[in-house]
PADREN-186065 format. One record per residue (C-alpha): residue in one letter; x, y, z. Coordinates in steps of 0.25 Angstrom, whole numbers, padded with zeros to 4 digits, always signed. Example, Ala and Ser with C-alpha at 12.3 -4.5 7.8 and 13.67 -1.06 7.14 Angstrom:
2
A+0049-0018+0031S+0055-0004+0029
# end
This chain:
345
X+0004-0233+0207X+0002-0219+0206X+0015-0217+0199X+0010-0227+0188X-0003-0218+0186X+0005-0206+0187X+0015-0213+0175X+0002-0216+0167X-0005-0203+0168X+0007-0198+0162X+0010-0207+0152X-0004-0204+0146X-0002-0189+0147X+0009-0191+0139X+0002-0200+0128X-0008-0190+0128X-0001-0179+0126X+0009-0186+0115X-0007-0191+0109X-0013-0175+0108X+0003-0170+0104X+0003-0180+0092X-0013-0175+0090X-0008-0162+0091X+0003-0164+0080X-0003-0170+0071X-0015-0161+0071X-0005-0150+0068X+0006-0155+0060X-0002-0167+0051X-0011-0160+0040X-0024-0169+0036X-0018-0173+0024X-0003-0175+0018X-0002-0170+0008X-0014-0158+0008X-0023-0157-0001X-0031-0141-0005X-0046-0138+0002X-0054-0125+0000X-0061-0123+0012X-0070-0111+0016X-0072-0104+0030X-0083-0096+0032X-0083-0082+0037X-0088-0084+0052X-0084-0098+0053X-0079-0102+0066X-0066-0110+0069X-0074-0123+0072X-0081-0123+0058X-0067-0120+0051X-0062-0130+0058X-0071-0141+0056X-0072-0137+0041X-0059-0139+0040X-0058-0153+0046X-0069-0155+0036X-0062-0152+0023X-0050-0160+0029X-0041-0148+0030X-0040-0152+0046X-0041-0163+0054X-0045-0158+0068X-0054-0145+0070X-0053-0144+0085X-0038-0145+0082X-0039-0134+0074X-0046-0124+0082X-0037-0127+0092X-0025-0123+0085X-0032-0111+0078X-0035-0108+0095X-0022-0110+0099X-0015-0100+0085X-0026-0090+0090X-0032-0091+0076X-0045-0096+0079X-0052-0085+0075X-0044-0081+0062X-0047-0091+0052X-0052-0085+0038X-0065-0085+0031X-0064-0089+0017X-0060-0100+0007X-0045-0107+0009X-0037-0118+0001X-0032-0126+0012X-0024-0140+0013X-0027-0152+0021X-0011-0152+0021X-0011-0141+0031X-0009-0143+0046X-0018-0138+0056X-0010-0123+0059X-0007-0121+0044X-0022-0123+0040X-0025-0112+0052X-0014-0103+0047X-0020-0101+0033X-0035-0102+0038X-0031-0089+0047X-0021-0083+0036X-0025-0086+0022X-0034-0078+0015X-0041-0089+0007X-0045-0093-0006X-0049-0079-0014X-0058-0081-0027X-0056-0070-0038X-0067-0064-0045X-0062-0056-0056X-0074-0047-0060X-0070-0035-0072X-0077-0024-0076X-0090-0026-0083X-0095-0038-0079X-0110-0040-0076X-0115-0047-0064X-0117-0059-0070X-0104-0060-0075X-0097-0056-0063X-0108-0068-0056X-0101-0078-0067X-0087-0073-0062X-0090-0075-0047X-0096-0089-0051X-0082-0094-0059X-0073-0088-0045X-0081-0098-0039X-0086-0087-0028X-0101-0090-0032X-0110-0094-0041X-0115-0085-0051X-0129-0085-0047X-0125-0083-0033X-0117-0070-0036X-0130-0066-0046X-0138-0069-0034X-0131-0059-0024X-0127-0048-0036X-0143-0046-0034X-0148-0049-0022X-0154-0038-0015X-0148-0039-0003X-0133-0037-0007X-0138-0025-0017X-0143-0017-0005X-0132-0020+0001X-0122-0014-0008X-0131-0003-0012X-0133-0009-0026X-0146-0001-0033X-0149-0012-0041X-0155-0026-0043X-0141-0033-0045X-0127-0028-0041X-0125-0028-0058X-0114-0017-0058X-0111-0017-0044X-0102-0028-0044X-0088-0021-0045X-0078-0028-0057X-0066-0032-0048X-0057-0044-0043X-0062-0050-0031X-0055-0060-0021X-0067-0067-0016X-0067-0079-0003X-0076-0089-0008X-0089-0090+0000X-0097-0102+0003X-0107-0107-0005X-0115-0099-0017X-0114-0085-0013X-0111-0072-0022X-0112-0062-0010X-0099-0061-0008X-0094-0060-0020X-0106-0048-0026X-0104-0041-0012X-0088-0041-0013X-0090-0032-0027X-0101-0022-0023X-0093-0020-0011X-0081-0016-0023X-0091-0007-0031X-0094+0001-0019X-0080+0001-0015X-0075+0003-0030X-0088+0015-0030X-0082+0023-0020X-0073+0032-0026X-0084+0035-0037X-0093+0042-0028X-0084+0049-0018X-0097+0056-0013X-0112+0052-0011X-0113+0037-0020X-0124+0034-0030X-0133+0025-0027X-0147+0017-0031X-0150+0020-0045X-0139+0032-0047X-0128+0020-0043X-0134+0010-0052X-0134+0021-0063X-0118+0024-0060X-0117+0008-0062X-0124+0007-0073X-0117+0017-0081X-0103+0012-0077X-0107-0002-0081X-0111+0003-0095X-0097+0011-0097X-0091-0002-0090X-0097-0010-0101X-0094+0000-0114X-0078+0001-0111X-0068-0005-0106X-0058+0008-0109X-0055+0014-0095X-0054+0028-0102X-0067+0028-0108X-0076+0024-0098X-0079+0039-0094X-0081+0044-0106X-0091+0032-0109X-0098+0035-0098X-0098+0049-0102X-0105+0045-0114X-0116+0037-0107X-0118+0048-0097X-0120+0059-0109X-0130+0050-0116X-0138+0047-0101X-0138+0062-0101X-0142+0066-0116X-0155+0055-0112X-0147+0045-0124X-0149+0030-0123X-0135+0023-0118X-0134+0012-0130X-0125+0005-0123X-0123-0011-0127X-0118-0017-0114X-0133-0013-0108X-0140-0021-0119X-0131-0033-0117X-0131-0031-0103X-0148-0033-0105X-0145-0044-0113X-0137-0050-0104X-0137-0066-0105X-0145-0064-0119X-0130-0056-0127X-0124-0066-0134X-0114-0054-0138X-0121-0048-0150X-0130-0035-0148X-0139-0032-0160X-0148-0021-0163X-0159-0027-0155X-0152-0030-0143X-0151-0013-0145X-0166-0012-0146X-0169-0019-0137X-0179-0013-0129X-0181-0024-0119X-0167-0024-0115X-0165-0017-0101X-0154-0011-0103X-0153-0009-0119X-0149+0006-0118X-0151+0008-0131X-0166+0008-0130X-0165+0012-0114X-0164+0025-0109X-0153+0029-0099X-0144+0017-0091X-0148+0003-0091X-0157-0004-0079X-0143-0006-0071X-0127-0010-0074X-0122-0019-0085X-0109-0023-0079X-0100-0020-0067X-0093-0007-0070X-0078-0005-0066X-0073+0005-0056X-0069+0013-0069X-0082+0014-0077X-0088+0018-0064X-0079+0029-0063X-0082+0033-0078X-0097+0035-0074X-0092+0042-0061X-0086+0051-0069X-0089+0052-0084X-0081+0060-0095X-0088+0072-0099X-0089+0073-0115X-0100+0076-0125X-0098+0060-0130X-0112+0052-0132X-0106+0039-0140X-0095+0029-0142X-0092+0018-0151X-0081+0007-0147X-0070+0009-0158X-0066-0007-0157X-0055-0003-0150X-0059-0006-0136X-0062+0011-0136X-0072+0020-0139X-0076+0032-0147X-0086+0042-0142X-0095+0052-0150X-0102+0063-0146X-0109+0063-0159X-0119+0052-0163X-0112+0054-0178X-0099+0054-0171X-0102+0042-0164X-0109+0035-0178X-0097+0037-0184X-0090+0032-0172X-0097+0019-0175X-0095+0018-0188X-0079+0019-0186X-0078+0011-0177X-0090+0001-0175X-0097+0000-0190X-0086-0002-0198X-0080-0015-0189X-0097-0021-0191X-0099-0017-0175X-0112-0013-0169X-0113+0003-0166X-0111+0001-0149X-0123+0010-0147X-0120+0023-0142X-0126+0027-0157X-0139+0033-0155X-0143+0047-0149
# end
């Protein structure tokens, strides 16, 4: 009698170990479908191995979540899973699907922002790398919190947002935070080497930005910037009006339809019309690149108080008002262009 108890006892043992070894097998080796198909998922910074786990069994990726922490215990990768946003297969077993959560550095989003951008455009941008809305980044560019933050000295981080290419980790839900935090921390970096000694700040920065905004604006010859900002920084200093177009369209903002006329120039309601303003504009106009800030960090000495674009993607400079009206009429009149400004003392 006893033998035949004995017999059973281990008779079961066996089926029960051949039931979880089959369980086991099949866990490991048999993916959750044949043939796989893609899936996005997102892990949240902070979020523990039982909520990846059960997410995953959610979006079908994985059949069983204990089975999985168990295996992450047994690798000793428990507690080395990524944050962030991963193209996975629901083709993968088990240990492979660990292997790249622990590994992979996840689905990266490019936001590809040049020099001379405003921060609506740049929002526009951010919107189409499907990192946020528009309205989400305009939200954080101006909240007052983030500003303070970043030691902004102004109502909207307009000219803070440094032009670059960003690899971004798509966040969840509609939030622009991450995305208007990542490029003032690259101005400040970017910023360092320009002030090696005590850094501007309140409204001397915002003056340092808005005048590398305007010289971002009025060339796009990497050899010129300097001396244009030369020229702006001897007309502040003679008490002459800047009469610079990119302010007035920047004050026109969705009104330009492309055309400035005469009474945009007059234009005495226009904020930053510096044609009828004295001295800079309320704020930036644009995001200035690392080189026009350099060109305000250090502008060329000379004795020039105009320039004319010669149609030729270059400028001529003056140091004459007659100098520079003939200037104009070489190169600007007698093509039917508009004077672009720098014209009157």
């Amino acid at each position: 009698m006893f033998r035949a108890i004995l017999l059973g006892f281990l008779i079961v043992l066996v089926v029960l170990g051949g039931t979880i070894g089959y369980k086991a097998y099949e866990f490991l080796a048999v993916p959750p479908q044949t043939p796989g198909q893609n899936k996005i998922v997102l892990i949240e910074p902070g979020q523990n191995l039982d909520a990846v786990a059960n997410m995953l069994v959610a979006e079908g990726v994985l059949r069983d979540a204990d089975g999985f922490k168990l295996l992450a215990k047994f690798l000793d990768k428990g507690g080395r899973v990524k944050a962030g946003e991963f193209e996975v297969s629901t083709g993968w077993t088990p240990q492979k699907l660990l292997d790249y959560l622990t590994t992979a550095k996840g689905v990266q989003h490019k936001l590809a922002a040049p020099e001379g951008l405003t921060m609506r455009q740049i929002a526009r941008l951010a919107e189409d790398a499907g990192l946020c809305s528009a309205a989400a980044f305009l939200r954080a560019a101006r909240d007052p919190e983030i500003l303070k933050k970043y030691n902004i000295p102004a109502e909207s981080a307009e000219g803070f947002l440094f032009p670059n290419t960003y690899l971004f980790t798509r966040k969840r839900g509609d939030d622009g935070t991450y995305v208007v935090e990542a490029m003032l921390k690259e101005f400040w970096k970017q910023a360092e080497a320009l002030w090696p000694g005590e850094k501007p700040a309140g409204q001397k920065l915002l003056a340092f930005v808005t005048m590398a905004s305007i010289v971002e604006k009025e060339t796009g010859v990497d050899a010129e910037r300097t001396r244009v900002a030369g020229v702006f920084a001897n007309r502040l200093a003679k008490g002459m009006l800047l009469q610079t177009d990119p302010t007035i369209i920047y004050g026109l903002g969705e009104k330009f339809t492309g055309n400035l006329t005469r009474a945009h120039l007059e234009d005495a309601a226009n904020p930053y019309n510096t044609y009828t303003k004295p001295g800079l504009p309320p704020g930036p106009i644009c995001s200035p690149g690392l080189k026009s800030l350099q060109a305000v960090a250090n502008p060329e000495s000379h004795e020039f108080y105009y320039f004319v674009a010669t149609g030729e993607g270059e400028h001529k400079f003056s140091k004459t008002l007659d100098e520079h009206i003939n200037a104009v009429n070489k190169y600007q009149r007698g093509r039917g262009k508009k004077d672009d400004g720098k014209a009157k003392p």
